[in-house]
mmCIF file of the C-alpha atoms, coordinates in Angstrom:
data_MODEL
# 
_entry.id   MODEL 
# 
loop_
_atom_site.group_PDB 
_atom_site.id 
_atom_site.type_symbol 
_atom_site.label_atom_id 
_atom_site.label_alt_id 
_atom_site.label_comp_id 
_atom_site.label_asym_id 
_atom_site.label_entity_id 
_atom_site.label_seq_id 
_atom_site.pdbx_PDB_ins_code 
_atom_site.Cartn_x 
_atom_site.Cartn_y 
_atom_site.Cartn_z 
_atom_site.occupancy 
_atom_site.B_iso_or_equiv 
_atom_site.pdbx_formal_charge 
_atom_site.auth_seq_id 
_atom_site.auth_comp_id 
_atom_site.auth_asym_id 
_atom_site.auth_atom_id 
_atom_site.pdbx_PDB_model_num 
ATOM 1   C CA . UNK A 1 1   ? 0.000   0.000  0.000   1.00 0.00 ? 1   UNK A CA 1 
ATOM 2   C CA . UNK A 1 2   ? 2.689   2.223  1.046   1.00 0.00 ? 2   UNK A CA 1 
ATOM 3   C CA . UNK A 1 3   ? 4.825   1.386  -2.415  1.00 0.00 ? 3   UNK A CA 1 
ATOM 4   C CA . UNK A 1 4   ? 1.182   2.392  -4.008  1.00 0.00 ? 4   UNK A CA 1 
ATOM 5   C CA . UNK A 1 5   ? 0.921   5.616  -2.583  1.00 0.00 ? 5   UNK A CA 1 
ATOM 6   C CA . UNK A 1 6   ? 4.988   6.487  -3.377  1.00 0.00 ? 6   UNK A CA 1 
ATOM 7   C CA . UNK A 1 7   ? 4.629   5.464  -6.950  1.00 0.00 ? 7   UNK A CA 1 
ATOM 8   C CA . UNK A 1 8   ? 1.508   8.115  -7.153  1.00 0.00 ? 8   UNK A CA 1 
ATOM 9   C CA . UNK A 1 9   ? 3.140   10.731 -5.373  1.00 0.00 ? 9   UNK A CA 1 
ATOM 10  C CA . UNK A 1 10  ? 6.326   10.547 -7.848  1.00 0.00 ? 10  UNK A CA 1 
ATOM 11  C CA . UNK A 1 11  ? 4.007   10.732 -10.487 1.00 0.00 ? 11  UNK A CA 1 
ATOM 12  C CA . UNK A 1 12  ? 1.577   14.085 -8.898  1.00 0.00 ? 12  UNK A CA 1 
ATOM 13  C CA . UNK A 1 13  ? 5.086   15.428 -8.448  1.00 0.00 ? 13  UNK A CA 1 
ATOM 14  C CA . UNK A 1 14  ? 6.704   14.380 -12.202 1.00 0.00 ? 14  UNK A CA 1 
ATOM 15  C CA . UNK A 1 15  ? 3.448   16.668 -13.766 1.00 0.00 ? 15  UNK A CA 1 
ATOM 16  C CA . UNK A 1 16  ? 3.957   19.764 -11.607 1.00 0.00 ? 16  UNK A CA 1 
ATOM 17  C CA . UNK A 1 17  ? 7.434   19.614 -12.648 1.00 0.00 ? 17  UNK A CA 1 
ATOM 18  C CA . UNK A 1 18  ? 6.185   19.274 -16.213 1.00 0.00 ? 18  UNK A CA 1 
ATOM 19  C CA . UNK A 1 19  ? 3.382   21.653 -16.116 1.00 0.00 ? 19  UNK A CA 1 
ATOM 20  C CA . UNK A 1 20  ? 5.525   24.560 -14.695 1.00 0.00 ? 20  UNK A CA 1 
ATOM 21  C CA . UNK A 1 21  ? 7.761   25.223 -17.466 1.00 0.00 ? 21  UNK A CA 1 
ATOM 22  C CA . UNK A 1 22  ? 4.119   25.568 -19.857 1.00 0.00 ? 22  UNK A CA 1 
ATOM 23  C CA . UNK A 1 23  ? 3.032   28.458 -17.333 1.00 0.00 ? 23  UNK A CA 1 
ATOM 24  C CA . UNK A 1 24  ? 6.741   30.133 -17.682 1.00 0.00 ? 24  UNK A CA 1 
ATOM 25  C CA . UNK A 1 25  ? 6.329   30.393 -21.634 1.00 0.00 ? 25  UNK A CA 1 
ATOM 26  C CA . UNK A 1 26  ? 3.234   32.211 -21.342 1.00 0.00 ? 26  UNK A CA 1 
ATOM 27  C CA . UNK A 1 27  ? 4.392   34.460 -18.851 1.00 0.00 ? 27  UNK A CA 1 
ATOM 28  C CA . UNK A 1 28  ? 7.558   35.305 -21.069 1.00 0.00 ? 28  UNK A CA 1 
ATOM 29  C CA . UNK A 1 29  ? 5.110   35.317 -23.672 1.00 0.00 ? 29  UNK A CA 1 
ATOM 30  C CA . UNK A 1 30  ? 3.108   38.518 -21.962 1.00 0.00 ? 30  UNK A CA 1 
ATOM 31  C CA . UNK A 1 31  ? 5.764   40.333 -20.837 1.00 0.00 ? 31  UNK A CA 1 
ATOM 32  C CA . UNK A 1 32  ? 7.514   39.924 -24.165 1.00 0.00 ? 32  UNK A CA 1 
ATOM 33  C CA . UNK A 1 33  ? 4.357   41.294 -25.796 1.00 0.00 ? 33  UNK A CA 1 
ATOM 34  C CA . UNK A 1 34  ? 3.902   44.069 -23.009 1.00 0.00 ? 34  UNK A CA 1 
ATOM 35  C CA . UNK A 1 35  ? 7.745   45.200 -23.405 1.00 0.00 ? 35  UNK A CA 1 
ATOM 36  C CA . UNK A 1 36  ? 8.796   44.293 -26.912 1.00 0.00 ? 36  UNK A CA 1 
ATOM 37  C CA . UNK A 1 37  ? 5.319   44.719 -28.681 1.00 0.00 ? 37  UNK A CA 1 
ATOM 38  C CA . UNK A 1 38  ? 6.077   41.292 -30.576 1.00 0.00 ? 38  UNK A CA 1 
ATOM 39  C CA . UNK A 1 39  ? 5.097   37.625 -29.389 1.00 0.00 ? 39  UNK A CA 1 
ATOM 40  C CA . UNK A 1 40  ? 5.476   35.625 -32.927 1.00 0.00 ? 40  UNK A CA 1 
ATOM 41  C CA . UNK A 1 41  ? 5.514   31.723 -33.345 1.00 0.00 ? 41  UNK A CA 1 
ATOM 42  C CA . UNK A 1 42  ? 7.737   29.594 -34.355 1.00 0.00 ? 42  UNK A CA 1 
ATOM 43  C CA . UNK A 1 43  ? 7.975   25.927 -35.695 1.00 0.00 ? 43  UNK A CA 1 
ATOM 44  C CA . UNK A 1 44  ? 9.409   24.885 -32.080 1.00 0.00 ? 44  UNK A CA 1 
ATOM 45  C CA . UNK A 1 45  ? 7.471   27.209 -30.089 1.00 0.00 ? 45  UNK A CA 1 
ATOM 46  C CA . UNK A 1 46  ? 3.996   28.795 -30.167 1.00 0.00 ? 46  UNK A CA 1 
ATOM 47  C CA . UNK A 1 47  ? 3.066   32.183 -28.754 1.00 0.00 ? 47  UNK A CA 1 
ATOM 48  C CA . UNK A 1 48  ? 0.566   31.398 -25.724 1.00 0.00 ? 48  UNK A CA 1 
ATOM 49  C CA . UNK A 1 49  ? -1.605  34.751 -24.694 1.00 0.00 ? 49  UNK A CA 1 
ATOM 50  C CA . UNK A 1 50  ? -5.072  32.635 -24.296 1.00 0.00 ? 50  UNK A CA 1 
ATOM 51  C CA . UNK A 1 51  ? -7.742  33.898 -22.038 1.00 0.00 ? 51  UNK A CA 1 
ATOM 52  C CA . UNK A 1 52  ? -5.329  37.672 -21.029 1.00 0.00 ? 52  UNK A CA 1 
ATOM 53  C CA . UNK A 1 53  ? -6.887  40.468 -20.683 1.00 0.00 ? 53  UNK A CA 1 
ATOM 54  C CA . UNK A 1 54  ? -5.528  42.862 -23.016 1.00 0.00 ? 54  UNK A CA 1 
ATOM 55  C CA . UNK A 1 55  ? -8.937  45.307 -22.663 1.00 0.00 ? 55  UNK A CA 1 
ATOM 56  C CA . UNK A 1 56  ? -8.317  48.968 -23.768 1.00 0.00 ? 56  UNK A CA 1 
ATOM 57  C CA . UNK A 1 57  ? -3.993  48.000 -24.554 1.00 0.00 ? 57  UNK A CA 1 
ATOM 58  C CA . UNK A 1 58  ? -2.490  49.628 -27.147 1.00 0.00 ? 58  UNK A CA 1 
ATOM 59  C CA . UNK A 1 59  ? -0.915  46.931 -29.588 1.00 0.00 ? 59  UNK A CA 1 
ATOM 60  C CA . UNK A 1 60  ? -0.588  49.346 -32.734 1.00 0.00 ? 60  UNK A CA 1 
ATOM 61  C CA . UNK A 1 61  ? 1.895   47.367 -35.206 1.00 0.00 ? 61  UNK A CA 1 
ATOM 62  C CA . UNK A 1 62  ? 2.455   44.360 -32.694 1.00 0.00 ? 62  UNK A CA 1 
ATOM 63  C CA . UNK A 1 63  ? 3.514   41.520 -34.766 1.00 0.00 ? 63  UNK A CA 1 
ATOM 64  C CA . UNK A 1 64  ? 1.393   38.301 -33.278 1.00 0.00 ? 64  UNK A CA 1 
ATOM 65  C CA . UNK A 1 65  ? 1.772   36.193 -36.205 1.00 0.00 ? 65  UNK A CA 1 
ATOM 66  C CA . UNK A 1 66  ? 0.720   32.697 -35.465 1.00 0.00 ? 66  UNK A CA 1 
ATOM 67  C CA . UNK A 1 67  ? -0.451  33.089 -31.866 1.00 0.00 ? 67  UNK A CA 1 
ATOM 68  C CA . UNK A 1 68  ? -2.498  31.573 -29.816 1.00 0.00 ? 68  UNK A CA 1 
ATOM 69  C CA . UNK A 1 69  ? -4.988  34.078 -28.763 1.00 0.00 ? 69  UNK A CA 1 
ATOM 70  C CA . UNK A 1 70  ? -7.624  32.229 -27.662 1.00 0.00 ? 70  UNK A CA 1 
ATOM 71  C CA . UNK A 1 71  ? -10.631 33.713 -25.521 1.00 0.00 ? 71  UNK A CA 1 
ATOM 72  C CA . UNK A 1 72  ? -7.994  37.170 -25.433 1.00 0.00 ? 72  UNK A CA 1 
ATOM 73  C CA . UNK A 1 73  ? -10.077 40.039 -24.110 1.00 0.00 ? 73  UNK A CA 1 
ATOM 74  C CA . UNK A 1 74  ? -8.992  42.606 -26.980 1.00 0.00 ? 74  UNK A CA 1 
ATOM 75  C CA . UNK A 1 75  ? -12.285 44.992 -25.920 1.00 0.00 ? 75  UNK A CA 1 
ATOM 76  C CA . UNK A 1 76  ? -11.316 48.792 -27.469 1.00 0.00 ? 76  UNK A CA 1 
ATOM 77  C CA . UNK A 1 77  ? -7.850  47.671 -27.912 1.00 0.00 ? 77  UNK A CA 1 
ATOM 78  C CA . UNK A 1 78  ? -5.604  49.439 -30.681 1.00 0.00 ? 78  UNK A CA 1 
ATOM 79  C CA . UNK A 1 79  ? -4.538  46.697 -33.106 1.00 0.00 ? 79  UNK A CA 1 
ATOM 80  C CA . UNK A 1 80  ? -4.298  49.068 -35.724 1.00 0.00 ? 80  UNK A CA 1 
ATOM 81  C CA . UNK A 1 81  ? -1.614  47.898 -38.246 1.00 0.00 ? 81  UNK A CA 1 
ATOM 82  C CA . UNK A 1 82  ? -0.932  44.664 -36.390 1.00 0.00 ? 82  UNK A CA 1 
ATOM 83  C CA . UNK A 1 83  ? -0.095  41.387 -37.877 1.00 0.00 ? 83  UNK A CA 1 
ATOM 84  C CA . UNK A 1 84  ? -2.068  38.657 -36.724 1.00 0.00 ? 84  UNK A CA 1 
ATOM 85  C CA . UNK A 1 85  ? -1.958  36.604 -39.847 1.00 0.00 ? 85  UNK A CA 1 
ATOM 86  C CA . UNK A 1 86  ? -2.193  32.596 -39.378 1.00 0.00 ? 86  UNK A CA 1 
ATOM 87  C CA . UNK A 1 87  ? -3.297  33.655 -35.548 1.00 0.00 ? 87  UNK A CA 1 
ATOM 88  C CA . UNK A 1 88  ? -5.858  32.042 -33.605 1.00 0.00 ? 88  UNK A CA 1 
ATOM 89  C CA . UNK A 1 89  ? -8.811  33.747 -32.256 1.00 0.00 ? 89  UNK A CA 1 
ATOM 90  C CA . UNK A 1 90  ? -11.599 31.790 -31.738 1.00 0.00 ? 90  UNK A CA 1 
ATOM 91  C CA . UNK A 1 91  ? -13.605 33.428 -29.043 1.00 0.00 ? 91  UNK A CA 1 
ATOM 92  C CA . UNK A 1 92  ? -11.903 36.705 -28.680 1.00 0.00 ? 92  UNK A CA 1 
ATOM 93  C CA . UNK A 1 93  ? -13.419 39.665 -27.906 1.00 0.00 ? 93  UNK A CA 1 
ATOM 94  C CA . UNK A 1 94  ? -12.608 41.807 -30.179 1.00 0.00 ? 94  UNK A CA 1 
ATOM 95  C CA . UNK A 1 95  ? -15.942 44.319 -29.212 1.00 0.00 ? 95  UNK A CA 1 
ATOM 96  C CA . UNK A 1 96  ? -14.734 47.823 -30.580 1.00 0.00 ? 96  UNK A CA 1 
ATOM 97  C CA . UNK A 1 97  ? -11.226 47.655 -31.144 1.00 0.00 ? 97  UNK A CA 1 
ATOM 98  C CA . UNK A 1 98  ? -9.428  49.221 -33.858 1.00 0.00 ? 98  UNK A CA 1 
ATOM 99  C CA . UNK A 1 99  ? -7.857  46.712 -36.514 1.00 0.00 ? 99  UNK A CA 1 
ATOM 100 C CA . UNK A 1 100 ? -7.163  49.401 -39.297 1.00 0.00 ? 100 UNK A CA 1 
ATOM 101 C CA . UNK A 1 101 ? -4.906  48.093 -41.971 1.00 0.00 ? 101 UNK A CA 1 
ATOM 102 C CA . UNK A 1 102 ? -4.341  45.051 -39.795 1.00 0.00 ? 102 UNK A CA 1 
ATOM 103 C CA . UNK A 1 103 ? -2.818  42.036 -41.406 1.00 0.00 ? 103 UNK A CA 1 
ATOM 104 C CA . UNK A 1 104 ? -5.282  39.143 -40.297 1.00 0.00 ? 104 UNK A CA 1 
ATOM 105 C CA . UNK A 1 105 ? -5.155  36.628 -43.588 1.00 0.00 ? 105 UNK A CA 1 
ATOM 106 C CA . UNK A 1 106 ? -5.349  32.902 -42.367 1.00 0.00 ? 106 UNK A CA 1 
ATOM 107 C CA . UNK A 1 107 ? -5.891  33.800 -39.222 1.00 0.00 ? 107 UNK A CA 1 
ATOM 108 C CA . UNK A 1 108 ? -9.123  31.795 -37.334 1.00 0.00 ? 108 UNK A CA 1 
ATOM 109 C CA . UNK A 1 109 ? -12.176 33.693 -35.745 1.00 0.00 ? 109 UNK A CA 1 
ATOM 110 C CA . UNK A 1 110 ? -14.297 31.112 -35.564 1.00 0.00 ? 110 UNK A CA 1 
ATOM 111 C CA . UNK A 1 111 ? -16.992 32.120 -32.551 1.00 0.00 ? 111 UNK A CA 1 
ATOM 112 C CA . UNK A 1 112 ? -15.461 35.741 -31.941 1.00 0.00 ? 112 UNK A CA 1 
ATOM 113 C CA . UNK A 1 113 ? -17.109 38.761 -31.310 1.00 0.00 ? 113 UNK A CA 1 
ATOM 114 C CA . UNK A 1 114 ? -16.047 41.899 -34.078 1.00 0.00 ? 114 UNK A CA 1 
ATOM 115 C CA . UNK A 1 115 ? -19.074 44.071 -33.195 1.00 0.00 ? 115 UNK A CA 1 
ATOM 116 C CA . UNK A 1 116 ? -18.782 47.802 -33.689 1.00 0.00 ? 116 UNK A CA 1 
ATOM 117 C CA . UNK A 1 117 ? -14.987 46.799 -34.678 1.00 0.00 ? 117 UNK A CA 1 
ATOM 118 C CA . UNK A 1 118 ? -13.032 48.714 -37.087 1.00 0.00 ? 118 UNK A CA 1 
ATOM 119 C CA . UNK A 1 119 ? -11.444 46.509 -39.810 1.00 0.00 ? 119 UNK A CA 1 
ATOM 120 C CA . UNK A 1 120 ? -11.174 49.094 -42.515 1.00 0.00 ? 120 UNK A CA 1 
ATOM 121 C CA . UNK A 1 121 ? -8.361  48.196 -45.301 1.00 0.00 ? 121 UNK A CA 1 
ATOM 122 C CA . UNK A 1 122 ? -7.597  44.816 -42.913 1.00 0.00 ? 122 UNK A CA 1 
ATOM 123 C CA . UNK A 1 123 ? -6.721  41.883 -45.012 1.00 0.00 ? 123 UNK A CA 1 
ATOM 124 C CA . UNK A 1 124 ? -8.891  39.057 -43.545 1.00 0.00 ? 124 UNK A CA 1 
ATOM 125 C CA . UNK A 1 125 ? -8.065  36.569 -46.857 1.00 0.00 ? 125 UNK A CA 1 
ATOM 126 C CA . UNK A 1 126 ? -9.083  32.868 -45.956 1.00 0.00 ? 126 UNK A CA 1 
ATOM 127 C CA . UNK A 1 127 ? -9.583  33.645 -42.976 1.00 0.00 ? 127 UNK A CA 1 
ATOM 128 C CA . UNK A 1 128 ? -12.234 31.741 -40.726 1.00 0.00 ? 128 UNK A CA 1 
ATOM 129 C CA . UNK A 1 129 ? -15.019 33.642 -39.460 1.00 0.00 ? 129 UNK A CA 1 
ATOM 130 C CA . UNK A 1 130 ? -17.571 31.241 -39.176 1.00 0.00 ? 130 UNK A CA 1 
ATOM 131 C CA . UNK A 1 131 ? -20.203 32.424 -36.402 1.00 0.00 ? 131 UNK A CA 1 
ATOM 132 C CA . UNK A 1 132 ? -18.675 35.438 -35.935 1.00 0.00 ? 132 UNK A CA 1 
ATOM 133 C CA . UNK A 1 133 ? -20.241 38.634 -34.608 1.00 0.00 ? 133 UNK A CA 1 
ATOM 134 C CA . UNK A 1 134 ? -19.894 41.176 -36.894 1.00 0.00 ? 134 UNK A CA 1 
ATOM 135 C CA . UNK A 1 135 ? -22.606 43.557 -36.079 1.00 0.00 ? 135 UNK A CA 1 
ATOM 136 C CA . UNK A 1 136 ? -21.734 47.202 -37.135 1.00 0.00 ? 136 UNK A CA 1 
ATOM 137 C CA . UNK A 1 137 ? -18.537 46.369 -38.521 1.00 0.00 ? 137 UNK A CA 1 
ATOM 138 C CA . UNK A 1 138 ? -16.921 48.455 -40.759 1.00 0.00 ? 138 UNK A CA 1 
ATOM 139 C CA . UNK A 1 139 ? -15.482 46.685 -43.169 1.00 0.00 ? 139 UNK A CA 1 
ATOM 140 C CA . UNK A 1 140 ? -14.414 49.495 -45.544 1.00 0.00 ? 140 UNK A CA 1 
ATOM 141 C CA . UNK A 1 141 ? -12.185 48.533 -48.301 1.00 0.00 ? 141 UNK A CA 1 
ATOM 142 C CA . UNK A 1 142 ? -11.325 44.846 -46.296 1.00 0.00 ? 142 UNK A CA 1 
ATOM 143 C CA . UNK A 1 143 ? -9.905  42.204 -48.477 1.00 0.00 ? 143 UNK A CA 1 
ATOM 144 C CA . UNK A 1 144 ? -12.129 38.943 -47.850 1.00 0.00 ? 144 UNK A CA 1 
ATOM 145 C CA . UNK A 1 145 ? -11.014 37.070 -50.717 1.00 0.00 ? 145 UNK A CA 1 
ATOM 146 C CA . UNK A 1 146 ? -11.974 33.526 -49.958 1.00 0.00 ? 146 UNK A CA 1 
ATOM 147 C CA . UNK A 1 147 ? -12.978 34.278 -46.586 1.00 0.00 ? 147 UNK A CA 1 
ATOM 148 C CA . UNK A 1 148 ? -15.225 32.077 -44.563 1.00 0.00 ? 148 UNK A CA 1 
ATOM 149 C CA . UNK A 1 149 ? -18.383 34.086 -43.136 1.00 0.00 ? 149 UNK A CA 1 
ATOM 150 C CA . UNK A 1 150 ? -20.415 30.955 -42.816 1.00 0.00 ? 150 UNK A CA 1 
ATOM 151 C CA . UNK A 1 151 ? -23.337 31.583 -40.452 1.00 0.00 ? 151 UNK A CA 1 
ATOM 152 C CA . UNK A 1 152 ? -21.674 35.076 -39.603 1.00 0.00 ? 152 UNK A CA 1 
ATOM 153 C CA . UNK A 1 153 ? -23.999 37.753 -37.998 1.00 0.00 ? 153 UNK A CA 1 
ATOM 154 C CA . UNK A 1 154 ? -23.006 41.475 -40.348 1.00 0.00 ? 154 UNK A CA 1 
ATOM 155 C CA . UNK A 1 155 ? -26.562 43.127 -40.201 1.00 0.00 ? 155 UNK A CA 1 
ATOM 156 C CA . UNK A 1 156 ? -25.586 46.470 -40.024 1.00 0.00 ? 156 UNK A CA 1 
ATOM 157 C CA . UNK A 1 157 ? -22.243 46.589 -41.071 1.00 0.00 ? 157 UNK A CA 1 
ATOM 158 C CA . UNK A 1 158 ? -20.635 48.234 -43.509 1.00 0.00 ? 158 UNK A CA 1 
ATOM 159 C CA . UNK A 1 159 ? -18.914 46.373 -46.338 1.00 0.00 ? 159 UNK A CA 1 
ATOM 160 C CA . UNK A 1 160 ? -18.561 49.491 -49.242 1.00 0.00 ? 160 UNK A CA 1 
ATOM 161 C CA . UNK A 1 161 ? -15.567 48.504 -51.562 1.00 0.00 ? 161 UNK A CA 1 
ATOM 162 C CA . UNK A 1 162 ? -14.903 44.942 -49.415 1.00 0.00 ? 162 UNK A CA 1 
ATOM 163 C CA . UNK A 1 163 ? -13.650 42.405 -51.433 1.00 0.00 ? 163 UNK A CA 1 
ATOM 164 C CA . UNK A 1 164 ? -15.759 39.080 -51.545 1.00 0.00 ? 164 UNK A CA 1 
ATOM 165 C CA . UNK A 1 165 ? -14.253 37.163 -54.088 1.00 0.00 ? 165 UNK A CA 1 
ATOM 166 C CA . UNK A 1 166 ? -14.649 33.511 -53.436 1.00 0.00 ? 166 UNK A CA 1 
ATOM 167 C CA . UNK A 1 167 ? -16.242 34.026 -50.028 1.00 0.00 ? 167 UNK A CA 1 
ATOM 168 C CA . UNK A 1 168 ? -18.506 31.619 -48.472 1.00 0.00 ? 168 UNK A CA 1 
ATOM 169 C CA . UNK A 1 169 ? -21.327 33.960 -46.830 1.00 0.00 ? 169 UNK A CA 1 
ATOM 170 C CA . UNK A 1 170 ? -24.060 30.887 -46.734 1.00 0.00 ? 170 UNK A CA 1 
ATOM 171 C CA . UNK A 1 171 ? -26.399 30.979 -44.205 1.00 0.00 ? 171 UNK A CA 1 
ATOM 172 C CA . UNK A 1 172 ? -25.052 34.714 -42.973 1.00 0.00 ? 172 UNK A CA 1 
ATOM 173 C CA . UNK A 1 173 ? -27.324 37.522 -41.466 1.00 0.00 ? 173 UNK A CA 1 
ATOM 174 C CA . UNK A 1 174 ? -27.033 40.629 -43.737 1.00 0.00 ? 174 UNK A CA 1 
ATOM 175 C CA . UNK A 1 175 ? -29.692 42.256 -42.952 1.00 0.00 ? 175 UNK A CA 1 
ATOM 176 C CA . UNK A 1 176 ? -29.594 45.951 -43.244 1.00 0.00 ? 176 UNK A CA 1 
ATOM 177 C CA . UNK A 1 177 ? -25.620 45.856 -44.309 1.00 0.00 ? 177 UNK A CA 1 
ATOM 178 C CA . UNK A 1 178 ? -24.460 48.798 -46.528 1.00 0.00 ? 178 UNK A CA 1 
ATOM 179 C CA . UNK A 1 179 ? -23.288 46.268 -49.706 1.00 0.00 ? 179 UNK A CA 1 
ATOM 180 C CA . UNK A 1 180 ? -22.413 48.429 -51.935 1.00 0.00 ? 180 UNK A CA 1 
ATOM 181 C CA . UNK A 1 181 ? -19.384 46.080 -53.060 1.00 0.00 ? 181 UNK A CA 1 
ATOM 182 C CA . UNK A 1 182 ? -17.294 46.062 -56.542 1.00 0.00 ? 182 UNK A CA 1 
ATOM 183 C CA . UNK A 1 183 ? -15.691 43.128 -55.745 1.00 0.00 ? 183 UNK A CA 1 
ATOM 184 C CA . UNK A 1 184 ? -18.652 41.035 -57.186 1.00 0.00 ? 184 UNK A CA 1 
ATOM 185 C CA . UNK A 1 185 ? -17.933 41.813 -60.899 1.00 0.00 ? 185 UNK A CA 1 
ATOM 186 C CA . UNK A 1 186 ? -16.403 40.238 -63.357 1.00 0.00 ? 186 UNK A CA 1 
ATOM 187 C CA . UNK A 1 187 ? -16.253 36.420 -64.064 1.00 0.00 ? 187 UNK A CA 1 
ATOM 188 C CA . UNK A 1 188 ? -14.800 33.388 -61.999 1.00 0.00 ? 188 UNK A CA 1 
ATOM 189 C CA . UNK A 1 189 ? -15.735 35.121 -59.051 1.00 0.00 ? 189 UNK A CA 1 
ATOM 190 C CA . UNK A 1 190 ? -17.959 32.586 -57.275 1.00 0.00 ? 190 UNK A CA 1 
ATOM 191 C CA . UNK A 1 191 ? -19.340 34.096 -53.896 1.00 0.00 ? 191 UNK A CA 1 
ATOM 192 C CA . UNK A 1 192 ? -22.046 32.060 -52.107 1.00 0.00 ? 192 UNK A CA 1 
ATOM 193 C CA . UNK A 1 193 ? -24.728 33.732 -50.749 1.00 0.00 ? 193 UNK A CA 1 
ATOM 194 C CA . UNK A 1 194 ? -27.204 30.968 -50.306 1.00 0.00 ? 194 UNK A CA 1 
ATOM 195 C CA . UNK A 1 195 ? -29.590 31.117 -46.925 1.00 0.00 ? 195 UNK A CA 1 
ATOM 196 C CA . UNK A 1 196 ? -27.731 34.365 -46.569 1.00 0.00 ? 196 UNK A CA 1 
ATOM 197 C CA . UNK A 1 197 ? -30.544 37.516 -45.130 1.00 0.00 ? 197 UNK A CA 1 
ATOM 198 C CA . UNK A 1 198 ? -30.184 40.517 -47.064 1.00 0.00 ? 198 UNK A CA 1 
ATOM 199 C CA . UNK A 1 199 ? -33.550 42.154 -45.932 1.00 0.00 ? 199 UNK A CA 1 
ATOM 200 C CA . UNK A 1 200 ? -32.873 45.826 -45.878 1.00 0.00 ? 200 UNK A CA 1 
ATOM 201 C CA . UNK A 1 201 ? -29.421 45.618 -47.004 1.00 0.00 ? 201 UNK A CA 1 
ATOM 202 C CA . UNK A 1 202 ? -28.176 48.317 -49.692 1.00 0.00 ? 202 UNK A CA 1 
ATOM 203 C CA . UNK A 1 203 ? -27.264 46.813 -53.041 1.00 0.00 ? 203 UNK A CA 1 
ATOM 204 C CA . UNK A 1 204 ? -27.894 49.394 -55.000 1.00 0.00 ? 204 UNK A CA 1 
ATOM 205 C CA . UNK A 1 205 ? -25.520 49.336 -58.562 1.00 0.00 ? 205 UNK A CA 1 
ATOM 206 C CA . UNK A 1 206 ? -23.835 45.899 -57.303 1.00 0.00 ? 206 UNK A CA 1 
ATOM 207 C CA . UNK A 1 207 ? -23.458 43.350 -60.236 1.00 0.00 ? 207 UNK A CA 1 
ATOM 208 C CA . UNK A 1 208 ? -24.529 39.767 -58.410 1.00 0.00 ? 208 UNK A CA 1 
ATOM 209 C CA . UNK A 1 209 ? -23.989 38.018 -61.683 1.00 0.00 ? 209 UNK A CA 1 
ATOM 210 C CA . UNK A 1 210 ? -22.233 34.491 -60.837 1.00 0.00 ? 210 UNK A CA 1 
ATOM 211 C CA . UNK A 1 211 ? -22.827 35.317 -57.458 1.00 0.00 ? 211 UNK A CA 1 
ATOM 212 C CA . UNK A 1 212 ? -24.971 31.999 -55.809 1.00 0.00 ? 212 UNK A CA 1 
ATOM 213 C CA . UNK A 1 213 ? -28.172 32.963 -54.055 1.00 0.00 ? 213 UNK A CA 1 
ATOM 214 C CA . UNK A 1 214 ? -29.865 29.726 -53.539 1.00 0.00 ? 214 UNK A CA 1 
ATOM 215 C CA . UNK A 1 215 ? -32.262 30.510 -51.534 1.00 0.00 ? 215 UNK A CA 1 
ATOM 216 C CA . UNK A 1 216 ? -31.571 34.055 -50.416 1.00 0.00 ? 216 UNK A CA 1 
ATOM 217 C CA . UNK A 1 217 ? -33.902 36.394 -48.432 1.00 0.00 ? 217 UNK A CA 1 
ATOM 218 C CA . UNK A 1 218 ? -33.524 39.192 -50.693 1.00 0.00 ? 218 UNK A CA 1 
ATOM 219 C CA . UNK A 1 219 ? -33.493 43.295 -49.745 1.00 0.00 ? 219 UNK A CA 1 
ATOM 220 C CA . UNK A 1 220 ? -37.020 43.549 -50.427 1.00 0.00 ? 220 UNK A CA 1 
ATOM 221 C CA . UNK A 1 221 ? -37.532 40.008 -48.553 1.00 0.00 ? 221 UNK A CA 1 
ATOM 222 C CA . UNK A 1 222 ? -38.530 38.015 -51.436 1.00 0.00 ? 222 UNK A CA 1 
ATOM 223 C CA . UNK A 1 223 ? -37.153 34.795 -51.266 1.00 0.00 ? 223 UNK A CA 1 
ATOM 224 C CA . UNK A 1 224 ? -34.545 33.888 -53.932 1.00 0.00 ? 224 UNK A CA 1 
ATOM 225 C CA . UNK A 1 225 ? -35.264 30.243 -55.713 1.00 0.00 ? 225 UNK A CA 1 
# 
């Protein structure tokens, strides 16, 4: 009994001795951020900020490429020029910060909230925004080539100029967005918009040729077949 209880002490001990080094990295990894403005990825090692509070902190041009920035409270933060390309965000709180010009491409937002965020002239190619909360967004001039906005919430939000090519916006709420979006013309540019709402939303002068509406819930809220 006694060799029982030895042989699960050395073990409780062996993880704590394991674990500790795990909570060091991310540590380094916040203070590095805090003091350098820079907590990038590598092949070997991977950025750890999950679940900080970074509410209100100014990370203009911090370079977080590849990070793990899951559940990150980013609330009014300045991200404005940051790189956060190939990052991941699912669940942040993003909730008014400023992402102007940010470099997001790749990156995964599956699940976070963007409301009244500003991604103006962000590049947000392939990335994964899949239940998203974009809810007055603006989106001005954003490249979303190839973007996935599957089941993404953007009523209200403003998407003049954005670039849609090749994005997946099935089953998204549009409803009352400003759509007044260039990037829909022209040929081989296959956006689907299937099950998406656009009740209310302002399409005025948009070409939606090639552009798949199966189903759609159209600005005057006729149902597209």
């Amino acid at each position: 009994m006694k060799f029982l209880v030895a042989i699960i002490l050395a073990i409780y001990l062996i993880s704590l001795s394991l674990s500790a080094p795990v909570i060091a990295a991310n540590a380094e990894d916040i203070n590095n951020l805090l003091q350098n403005n820079l907590c990038v990825s590598f092949l070997w090692k991977q950025c750890d900020l999950s679940e900080i509070d970074l509410h209100g902190t100014n990370l203009s041009n911090a370079n977080l490429s590849g990070a793990n920035l899951t559940d990150v409270n980013f609330q009014d933060a300045d991200l404005n020029g940051a790189n956060l390309s190939g990052a991941n965000l699912t669940g942040a709180n993003l909730t008014g910060a400023n992402l102007y010009g940010a470099d997001i491409n790749r990156a995964n937002l599956t699940n976070s909230n963007l409301s009244n965020t500003r991604l103006l002239e962000a590049d947000l190619t392939l990335a994964d925004l899949s239940n998203a909360n974009l809810v007055n967004a603006n989106l001005l001039e954003a490249r979303l080539w190839g973007a996935n906005l599957e089941k993404a919430n953007l009523s209200n939000a403003s998407l003049r100029g954005t670039n849609l090519e090749y994005a997946n916006l099935a089953d998204t709420n549009l409803s009352s967005t400003d759509f007044h979006s260039f990037s829909f013309r022209g040929y081989k540019q296959e956006t689907n918009l299937s099950n998406a709402n656009l009740e209310g939303a302002i399409i005025s002068d948009v070409d939606l040729n090639g552009v798949i509406l199966r189903g759609t819930i159209m600005p005057d809220g006729s149902i597209n077949e």
